[in-house]
Wavefront OBJ file of the C-alpha trace (Angstrom):
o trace
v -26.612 14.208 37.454
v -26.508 10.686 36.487
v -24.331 7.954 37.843
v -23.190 4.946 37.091
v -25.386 2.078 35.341
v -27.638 5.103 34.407
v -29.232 5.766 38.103
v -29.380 9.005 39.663
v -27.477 10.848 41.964
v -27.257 13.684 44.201
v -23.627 14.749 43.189
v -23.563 17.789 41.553
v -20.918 17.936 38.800
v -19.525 21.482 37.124
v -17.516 20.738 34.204
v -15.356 23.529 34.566
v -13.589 22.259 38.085
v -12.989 18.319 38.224
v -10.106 16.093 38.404
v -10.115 12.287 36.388
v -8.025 9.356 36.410
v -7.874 6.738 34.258
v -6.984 3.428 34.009
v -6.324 0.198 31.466
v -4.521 -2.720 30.736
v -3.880 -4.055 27.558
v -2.299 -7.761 27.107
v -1.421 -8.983 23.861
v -0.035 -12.636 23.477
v 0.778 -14.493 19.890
v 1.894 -18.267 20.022
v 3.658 -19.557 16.550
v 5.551 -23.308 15.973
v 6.877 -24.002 13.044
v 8.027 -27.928 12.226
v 9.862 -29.195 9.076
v 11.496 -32.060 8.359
v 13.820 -33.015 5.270
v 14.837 -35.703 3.064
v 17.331 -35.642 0.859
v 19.172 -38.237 -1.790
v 21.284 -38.725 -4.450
v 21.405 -41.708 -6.585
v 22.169 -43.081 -10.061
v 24.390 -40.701 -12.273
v 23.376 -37.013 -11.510
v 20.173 -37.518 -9.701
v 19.149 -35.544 -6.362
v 15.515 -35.506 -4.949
v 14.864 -33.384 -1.616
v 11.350 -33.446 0.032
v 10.867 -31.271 2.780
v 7.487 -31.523 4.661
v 5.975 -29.822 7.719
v 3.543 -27.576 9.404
v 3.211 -24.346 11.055
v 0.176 -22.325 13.578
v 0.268 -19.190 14.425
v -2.423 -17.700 17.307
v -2.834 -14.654 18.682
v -4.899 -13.475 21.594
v -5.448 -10.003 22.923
v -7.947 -8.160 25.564
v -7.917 -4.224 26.702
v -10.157 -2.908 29.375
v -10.090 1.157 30.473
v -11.691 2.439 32.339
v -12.707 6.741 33.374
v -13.913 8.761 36.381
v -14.028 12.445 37.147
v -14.521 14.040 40.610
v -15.863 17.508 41.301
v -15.302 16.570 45.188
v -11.520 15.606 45.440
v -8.866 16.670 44.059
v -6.933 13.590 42.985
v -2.889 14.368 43.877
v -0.950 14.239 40.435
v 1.208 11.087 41.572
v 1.183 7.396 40.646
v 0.197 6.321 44.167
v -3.407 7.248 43.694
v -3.792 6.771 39.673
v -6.747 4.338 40.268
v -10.506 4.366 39.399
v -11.797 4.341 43.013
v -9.993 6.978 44.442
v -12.248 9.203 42.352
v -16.322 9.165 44.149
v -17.713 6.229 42.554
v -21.346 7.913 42.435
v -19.655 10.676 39.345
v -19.981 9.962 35.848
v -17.200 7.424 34.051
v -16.414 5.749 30.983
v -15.679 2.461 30.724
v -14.830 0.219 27.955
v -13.300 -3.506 26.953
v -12.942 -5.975 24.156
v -10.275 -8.370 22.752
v -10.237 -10.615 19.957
v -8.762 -13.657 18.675
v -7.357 -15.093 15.526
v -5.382 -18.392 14.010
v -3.810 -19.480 10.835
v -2.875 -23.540 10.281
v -1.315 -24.917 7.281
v 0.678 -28.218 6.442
v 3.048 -28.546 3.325
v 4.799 -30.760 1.235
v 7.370 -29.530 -1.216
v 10.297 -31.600 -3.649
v 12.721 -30.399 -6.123
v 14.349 -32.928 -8.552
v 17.896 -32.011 -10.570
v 19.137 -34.194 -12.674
v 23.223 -32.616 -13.062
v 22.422 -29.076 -12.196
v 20.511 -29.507 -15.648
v 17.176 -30.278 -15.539
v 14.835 -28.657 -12.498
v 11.607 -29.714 -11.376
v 9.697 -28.636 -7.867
v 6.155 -28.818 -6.522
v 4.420 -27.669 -3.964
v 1.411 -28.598 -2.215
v -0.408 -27.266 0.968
v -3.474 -26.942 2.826
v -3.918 -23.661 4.949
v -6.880 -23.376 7.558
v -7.628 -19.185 8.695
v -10.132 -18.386 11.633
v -11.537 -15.624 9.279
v -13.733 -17.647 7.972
v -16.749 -19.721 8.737
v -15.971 -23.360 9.233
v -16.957 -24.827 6.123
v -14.868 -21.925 4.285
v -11.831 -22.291 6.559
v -9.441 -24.624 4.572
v -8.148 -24.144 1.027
v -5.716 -26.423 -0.755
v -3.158 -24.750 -3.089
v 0.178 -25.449 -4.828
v 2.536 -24.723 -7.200
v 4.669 -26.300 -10.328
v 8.035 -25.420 -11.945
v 10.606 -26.414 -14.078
v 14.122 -25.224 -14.756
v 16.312 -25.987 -18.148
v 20.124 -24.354 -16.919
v 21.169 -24.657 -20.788
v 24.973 -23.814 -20.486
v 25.431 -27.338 -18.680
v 24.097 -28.551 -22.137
v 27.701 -30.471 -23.437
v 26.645 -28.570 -26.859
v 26.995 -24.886 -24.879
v 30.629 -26.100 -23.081
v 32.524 -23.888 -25.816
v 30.476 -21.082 -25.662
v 33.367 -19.260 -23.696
v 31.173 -15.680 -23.899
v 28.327 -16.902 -21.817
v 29.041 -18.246 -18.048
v 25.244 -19.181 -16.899
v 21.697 -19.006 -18.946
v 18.779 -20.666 -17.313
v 15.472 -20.289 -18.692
v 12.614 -21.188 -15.831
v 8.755 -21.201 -15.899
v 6.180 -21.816 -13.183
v 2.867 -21.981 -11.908
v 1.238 -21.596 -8.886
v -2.453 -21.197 -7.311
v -1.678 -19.755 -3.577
v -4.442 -18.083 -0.899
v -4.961 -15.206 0.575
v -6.872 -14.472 3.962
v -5.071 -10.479 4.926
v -7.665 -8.685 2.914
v -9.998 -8.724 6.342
v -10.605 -8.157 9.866
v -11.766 -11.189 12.193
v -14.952 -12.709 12.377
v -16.635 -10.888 9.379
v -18.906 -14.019 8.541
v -20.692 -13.086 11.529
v -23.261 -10.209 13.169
v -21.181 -7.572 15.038
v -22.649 -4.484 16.899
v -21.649 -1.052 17.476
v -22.732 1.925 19.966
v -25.199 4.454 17.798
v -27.036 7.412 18.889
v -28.199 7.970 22.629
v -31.720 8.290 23.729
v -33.126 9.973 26.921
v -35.901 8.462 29.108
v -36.438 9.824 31.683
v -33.439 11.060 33.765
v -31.455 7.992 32.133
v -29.747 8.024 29.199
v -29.676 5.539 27.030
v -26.868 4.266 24.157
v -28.195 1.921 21.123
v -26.424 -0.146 18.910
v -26.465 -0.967 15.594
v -25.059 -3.355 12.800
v -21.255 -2.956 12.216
v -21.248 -4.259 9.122
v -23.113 -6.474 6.736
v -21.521 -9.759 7.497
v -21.448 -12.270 4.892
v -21.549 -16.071 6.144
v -20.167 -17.044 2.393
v -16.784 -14.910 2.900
v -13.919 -17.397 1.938
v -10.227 -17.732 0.815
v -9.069 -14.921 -1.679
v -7.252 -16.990 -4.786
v -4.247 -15.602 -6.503
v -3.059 -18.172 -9.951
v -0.103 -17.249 -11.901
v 2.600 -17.663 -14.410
v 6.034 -16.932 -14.521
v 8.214 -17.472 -17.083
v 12.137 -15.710 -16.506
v 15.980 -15.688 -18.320
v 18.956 -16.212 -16.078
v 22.012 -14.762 -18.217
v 25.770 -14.328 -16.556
v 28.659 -13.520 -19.277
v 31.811 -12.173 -20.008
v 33.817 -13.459 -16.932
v 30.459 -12.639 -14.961
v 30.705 -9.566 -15.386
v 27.583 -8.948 -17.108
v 24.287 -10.325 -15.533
v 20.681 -9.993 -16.600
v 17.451 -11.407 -15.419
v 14.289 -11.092 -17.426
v 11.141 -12.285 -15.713
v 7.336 -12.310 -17.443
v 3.917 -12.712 -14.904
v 0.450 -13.447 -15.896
v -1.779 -13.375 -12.585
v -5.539 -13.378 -11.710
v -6.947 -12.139 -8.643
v -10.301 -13.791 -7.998
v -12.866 -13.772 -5.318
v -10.737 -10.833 -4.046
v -11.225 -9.830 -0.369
v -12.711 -6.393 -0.354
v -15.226 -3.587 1.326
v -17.452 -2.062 -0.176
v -19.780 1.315 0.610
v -23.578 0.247 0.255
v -26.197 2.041 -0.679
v -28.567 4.146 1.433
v -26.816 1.483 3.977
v -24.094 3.269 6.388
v -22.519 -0.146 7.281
v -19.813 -1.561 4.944
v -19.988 -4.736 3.346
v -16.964 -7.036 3.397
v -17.046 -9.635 0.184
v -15.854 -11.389 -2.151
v -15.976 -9.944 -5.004
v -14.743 -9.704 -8.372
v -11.681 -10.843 -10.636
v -8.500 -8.545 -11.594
v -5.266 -9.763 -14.036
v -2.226 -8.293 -13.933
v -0.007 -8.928 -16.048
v 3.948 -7.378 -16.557
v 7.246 -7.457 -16.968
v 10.626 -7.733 -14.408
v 14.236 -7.125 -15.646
v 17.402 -6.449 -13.956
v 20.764 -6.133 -15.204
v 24.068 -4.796 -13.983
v 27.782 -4.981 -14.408
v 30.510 -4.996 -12.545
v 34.690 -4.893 -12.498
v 37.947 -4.843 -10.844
v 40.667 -3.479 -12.462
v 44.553 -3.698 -12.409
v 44.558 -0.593 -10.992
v 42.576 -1.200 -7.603
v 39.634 0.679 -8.907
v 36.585 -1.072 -8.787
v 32.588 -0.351 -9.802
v 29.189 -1.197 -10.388
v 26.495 -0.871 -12.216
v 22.607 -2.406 -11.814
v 19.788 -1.119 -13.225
v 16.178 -2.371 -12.940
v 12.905 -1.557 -14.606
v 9.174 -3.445 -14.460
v 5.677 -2.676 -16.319
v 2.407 -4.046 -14.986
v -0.904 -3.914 -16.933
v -3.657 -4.487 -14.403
v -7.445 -5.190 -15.911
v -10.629 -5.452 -14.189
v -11.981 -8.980 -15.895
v -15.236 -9.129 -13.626
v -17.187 -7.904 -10.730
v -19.232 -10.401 -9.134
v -21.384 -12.379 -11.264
v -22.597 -9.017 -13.364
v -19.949 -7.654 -15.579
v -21.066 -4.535 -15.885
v -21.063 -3.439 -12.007
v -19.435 -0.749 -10.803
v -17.986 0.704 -7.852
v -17.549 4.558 -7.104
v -14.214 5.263 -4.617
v -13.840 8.100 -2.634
v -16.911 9.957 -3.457
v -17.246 8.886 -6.781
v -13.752 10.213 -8.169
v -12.404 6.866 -8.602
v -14.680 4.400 -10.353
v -14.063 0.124 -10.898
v -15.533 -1.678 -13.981
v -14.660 -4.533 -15.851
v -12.503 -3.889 -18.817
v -10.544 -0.846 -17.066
v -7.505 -0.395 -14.342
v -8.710 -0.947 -11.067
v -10.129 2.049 -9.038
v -9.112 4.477 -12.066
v -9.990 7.995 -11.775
v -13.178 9.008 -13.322
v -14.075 12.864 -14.125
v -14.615 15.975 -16.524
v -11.569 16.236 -18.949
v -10.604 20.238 -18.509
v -10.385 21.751 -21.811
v -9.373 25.540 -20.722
v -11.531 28.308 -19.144
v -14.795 29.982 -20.098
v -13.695 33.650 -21.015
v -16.963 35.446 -22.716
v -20.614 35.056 -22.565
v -20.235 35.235 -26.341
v -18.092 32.304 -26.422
v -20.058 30.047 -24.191
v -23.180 30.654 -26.663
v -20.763 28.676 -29.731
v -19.440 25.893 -27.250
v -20.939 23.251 -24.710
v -21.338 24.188 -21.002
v -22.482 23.247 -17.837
v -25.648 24.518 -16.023
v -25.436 27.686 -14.448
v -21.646 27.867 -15.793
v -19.881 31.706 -16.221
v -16.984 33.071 -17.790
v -14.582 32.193 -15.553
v -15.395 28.785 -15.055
v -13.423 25.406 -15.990
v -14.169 24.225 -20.050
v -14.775 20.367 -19.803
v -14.659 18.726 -22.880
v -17.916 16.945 -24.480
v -17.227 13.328 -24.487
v -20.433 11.958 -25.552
v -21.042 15.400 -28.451
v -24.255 16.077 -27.410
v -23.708 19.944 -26.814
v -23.777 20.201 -23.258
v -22.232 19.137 -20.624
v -23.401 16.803 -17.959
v -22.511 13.976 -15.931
v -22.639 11.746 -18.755
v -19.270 13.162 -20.263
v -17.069 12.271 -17.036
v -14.687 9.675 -18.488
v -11.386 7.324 -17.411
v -8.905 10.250 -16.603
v -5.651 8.152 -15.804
v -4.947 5.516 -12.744
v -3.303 6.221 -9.510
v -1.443 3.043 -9.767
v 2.321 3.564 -11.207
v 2.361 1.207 -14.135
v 6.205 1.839 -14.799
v 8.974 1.806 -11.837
v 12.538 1.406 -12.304
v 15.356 2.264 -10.189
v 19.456 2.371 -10.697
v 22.612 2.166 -8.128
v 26.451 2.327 -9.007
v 29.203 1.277 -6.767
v 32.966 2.714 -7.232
v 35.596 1.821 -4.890
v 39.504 3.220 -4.768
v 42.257 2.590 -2.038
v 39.894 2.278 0.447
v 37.317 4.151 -0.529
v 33.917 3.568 -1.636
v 30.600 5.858 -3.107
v 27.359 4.063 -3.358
v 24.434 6.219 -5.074
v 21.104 4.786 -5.546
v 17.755 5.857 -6.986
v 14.591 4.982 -7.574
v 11.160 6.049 -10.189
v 7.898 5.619 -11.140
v 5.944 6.980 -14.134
v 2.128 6.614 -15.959
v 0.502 7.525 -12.721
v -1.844 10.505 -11.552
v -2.296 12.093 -7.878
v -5.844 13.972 -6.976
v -5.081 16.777 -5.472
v -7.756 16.598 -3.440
v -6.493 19.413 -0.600
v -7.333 21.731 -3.389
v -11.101 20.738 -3.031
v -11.406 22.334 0.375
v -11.818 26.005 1.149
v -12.048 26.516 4.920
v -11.338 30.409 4.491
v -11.142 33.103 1.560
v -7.380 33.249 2.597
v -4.606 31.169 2.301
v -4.589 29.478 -1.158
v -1.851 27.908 -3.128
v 0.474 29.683 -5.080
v -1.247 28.069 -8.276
v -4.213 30.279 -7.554
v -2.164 33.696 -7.890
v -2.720 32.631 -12.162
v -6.582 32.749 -11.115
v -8.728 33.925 -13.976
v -9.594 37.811 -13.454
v -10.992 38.437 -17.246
v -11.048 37.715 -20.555
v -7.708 36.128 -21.454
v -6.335 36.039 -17.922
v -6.013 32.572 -18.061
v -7.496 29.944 -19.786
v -6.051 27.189 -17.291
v -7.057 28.406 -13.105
v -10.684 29.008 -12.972
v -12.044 32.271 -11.588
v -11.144 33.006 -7.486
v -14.880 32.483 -5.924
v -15.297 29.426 -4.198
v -19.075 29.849 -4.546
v -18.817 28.526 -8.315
v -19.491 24.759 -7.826
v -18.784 24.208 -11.363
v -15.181 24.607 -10.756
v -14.886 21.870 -7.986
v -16.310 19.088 -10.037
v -13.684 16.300 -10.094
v -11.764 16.960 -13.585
v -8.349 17.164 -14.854
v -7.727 20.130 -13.168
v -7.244 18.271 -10.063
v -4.811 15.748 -11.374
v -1.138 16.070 -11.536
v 1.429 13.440 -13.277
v 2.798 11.099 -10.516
v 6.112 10.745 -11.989
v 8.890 11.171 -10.081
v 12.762 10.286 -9.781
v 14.476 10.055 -6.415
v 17.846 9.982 -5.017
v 17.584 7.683 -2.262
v 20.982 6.877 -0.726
v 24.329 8.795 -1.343
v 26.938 7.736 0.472
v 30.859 7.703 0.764
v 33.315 6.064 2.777
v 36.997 5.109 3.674
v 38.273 2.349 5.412
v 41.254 2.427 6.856
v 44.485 0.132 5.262
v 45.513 -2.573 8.358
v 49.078 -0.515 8.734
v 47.462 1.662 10.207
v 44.931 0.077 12.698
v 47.665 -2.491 13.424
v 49.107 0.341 16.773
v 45.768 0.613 17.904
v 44.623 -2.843 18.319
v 41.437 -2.317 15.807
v 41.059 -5.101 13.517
v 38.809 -2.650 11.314
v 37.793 0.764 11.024
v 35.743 2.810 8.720
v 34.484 6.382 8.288
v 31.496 7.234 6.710
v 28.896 10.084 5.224
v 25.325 8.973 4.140
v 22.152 10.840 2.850
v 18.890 9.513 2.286
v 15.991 10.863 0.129
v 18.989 13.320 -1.122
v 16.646 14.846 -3.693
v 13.454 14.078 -5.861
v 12.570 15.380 -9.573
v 9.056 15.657 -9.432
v 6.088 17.876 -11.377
v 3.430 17.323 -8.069
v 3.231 20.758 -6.211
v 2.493 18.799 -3.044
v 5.163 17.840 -0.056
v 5.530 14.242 -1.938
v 4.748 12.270 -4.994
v 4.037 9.216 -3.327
v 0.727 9.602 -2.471
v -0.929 6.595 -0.535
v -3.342 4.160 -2.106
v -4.965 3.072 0.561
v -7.839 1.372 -0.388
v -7.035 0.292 -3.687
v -10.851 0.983 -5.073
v -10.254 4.743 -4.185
v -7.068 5.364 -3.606
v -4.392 8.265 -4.900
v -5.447 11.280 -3.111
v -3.476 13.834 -1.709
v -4.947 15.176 1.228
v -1.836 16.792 2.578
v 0.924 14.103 2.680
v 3.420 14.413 5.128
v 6.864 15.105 3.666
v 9.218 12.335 3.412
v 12.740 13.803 5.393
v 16.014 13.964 4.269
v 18.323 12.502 6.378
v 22.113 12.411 7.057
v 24.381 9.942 8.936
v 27.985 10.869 9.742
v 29.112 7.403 11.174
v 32.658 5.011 12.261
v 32.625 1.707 12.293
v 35.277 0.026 14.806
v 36.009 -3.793 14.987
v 38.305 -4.659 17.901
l 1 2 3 4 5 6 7 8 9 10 11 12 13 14 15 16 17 18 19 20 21 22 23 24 25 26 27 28 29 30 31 32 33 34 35 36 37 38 39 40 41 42 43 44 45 46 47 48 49 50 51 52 53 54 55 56 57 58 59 60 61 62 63 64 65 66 67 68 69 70 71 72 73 74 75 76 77 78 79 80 81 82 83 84 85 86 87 88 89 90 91 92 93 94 95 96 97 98 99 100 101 102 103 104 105 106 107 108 109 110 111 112 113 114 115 116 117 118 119 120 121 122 123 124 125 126 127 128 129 130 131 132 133 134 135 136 137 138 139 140 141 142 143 144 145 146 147 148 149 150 151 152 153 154 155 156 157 158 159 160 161 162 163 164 165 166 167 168 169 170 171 172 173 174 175 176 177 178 179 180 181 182 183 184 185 186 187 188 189 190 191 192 193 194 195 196 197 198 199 200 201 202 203 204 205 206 207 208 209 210 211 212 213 214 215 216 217 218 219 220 221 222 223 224 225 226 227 228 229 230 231 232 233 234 235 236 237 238 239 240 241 242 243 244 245 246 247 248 249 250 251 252 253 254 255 256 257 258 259 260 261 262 263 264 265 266 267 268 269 270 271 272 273 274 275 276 277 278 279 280 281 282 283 284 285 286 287 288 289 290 291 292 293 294 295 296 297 298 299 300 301 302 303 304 305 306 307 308 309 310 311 312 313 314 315 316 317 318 319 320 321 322 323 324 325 326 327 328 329 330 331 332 333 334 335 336 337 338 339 340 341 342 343 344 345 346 347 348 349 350 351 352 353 354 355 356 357 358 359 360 361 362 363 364 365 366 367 368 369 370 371 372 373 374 375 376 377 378 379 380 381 382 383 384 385 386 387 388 389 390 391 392 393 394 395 396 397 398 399 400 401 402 403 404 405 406 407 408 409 410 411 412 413 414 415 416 417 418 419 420 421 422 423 424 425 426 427 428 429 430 431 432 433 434 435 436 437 438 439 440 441 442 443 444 445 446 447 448 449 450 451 452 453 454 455 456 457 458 459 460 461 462 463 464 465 466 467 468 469 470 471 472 473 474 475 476 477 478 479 480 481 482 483 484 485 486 487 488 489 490 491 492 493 494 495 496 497 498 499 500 501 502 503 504 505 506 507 508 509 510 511 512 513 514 515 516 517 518 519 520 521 522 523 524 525 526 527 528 529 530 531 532 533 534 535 536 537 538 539 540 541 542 543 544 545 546 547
């Protein structure tokens, strides 16, 4: 057989009777300081400046080496005493492997805020931010940020306005990097093992490219505006907080899938808006009566548009095997397929409607997009988004003589999931219950295709694969007591309380799947369920003692 550093040997080695041990060591170390140092002064009649300036680095180092040897010769005794490398014969085959990589982030800041009588806000911000990730002259990138505050009911005018306690109105704007969207040392050549070669009575492992570096890869740029309402009224019982963003995305930090090329390509590439809505608003109130409650609710809506995709805007880029598809003027990484109009139920039929090559009664209708009169690859079309463009969420408090109920729960809507576990038939058993409905004849069903998994027709991505992504769920339930002092005061407890929590409690859902939130991913082909693992419900019986 052969040994180690590919040279022959005269041990034989049977597979089917050998003992191994292994060994590694792993080490990793991270280094951070953080230094900041503040000024701050008050002068004339209202006036307060604060400056606050410093730096921070953060490094981190790590290294791993394992290493692998099997014996046909000795058998190794199971016990930590002999768990190393050269107990086993050193002339039988091993594996062996190390590597380790290193990484840093620098920046220096400066940031001041001016009031003039809790009136009149103004801050800026201004840093400079150096990240290993990049090739020297790409390292550093200088960003910053302006805003402005007007808190309107410490206007004299607004004193008698006896209704409204607080209303601020606020705006900002702010240019900031990012340098998360990639691994290490991308703006350089890296290798990895390919396929094996014999010569001889040696073999032989080659390497390859892996990835296309690019020596231009630089600082992803996020610039944005925000513009909000601060309202608190009625006693403060009321509050509400509306917030509006506008933010573009360029030179976005991304991979891509090359073609004919089986290395990825990290970039820059590209320039996405999104732009939305935040509010929150929620009341609460103690009564005479010791009852107490409270209730917040919060909902947001983001828009988010493709505006460009390198210096050509009409590029595109196919996710996931082409079922989720980027181009400028549409949601990012939106899916892209046949629109299911019903099933196929007749031959006659088929001859006074569109249909695909080789398609059969029994097969999925998809709808002609472009009206030529049959159907083709040119009438795929934008079939919804995986990203949730609507999420809102609600929580109420009540409390009574010492006992309290906190519920909480939390949305989304306008998104689809692929159910992409669908697309694979290992076996001509175990379906989903969906299939049951399959189409057996004319009129069966004009919505599950035919049972026969040898009709490729039906497996084209379409509408039939997507369900809605809404969902609601109750996230935490829970209800308490603490006890009243009179009766801790024997015991020598300060304070005690009993309690009963459940989380994930329940979800409303349409997805036939274990969960409706199905990862993204990468965001250029994300929303597929492949078989998501089920978020568990959990329950906590718990008492809280302080002595």
């Amino acid at each position: 057989n052969l040994g180690e550093m590919g040279g022959a040997t005269d041990t034989t080695f049977d597979n089917r009777q050998f003992t191994s041990v292994s060994q590694g060591q792993e080490e990793y170390r991270k280094f951070q300081q953080d230094h900041t140092l503040t000024w701050d002064k008050k002068f004339g009649s209202g006036h307060r400046l604060t400056a606050v300036g410093g730096f921070t680095t953060v490094y981190n180092d790590n290294t791993g080496i394992s290493g692998n040897r099997r014996d046909t010769t000795l058998n190794i005794p199971n016990s930590p005493d002999f768990w190393y490398i050269d107990v086993a014969n050193i002339n039988n085959p091993g594996n062996y492997s190390g590597g380790g990589g290193k990484s840093s982030i620098a920046g220096a800041f400066l940031r001041s805020n001016y009031a003039y009588k809790n009136r009149y806000l103004l801050n800026a911000t201004l840093r400079r931010d150096g990240s290993s990730k990049f090739a020297p002259e790409n390292r550093w990138g200088t960003f910053g940020s302006v805003g402005a505050g007007w808190v309107i009911s410490e206007e004299e005018f607004f004193k008698n306005t006896e209704k409204i306690n607080f209303l601020k109105l606020r705006g900002a704007w702010g240019k900031i990097g990012n340098s998360n969207g990639v691994p290490d040392n991308l703006y350089q050549p890296g290798v990895t093992n390919a396929a094996t070669a014999i010569f001889g009575d040696n073999i032989y492992t080659s390497v390859q490219a892996a990835y296309t570096p690019d020596p231009n890869l630089h600082w992803e740029i996020v610039r944005g505006i925000d513009l909000g309402l601060e309202l608190r009224a009625l006693d403060n019982r009321f509050n509400a907080e509306f917030n509006w963003y506008d933010r573009t995305t360029a030179d976005i930090l991304t991979s891509l899938e090359q073609q004919n090329i089986s290395q990825r390509l990290f970039t820059n590439l590209g320039k996405i808006t999104n732009r939305g809505i935040e509010i929150t608003t929620g009341w609460s109130e103690k009564l005479e009566s010791g009852f107490s409650y409270g209730i917040n609710a919060n909902f947001s809506y983001n828009k988010n548009v493709v505006n460009s995709i390198g210096d050509n805007i009409n590029f595109q880029i196919l996710g996931n095997g082409g079922v989720n598809k980027t181009e400028s003027g549409k949601s990012i990484g939106y899916f892209y397929g046949y629109r299911q109009i019903g099933v196929y139920q007749t031959p006659t039929q088929m001859q006074n409607m569109p249909y695909y090559a080789n398609a059969l009664p029994g097969d999925i209708t998809y709808a002609d997009i472009d009206g030529n009169d049959t159907i083709n690859t040119a009438d795929r079309t934008y079939l919804g988004t995986p990203f949730p463009p609507y999420s809102y969420g609600a929580s109420v408090n009540l409390g009574y003589k010492g006992f309290d109920l906190l519920v909480e729960g939390q949305g989304v809507a306008g998104n689809k999931i692929y159910t992409q576990r669908r697309t694979s038939n290992f076996a001509t058993l175990n379906y989903e219950a969906n299939r049951l409905n399959a189409w057996a004849g004319p009129g069966t069903s004009n919505i599950e295709p035919i049972l026969d998994a040898t009709r490729g027709n039906n497996f084209l991505f379409s509408t039939y694969y997507l369900e809605p992504g809404d969902y609601f769920r109750l996230r935490t339930v829970q209800l308490g007591y603490t006890f009243t002092q009179l009766l801790l005061k024997k015991a020598f407890i300060k304070q005690a309380r009993v309690y009963v929590s459940g989380q994930n409690v329940l979800t409303w859902s349409k997805v036939t799947g274990y969960s409706p939130e199905a990862p993204i991913g990468s965001i250029l082909g994300g929303g597929a369920d492949n078989g998501i693992y089920p978020i568990p419900s959990t329950y906590t019986f718990g008492i809280n003692l302080t002595f």
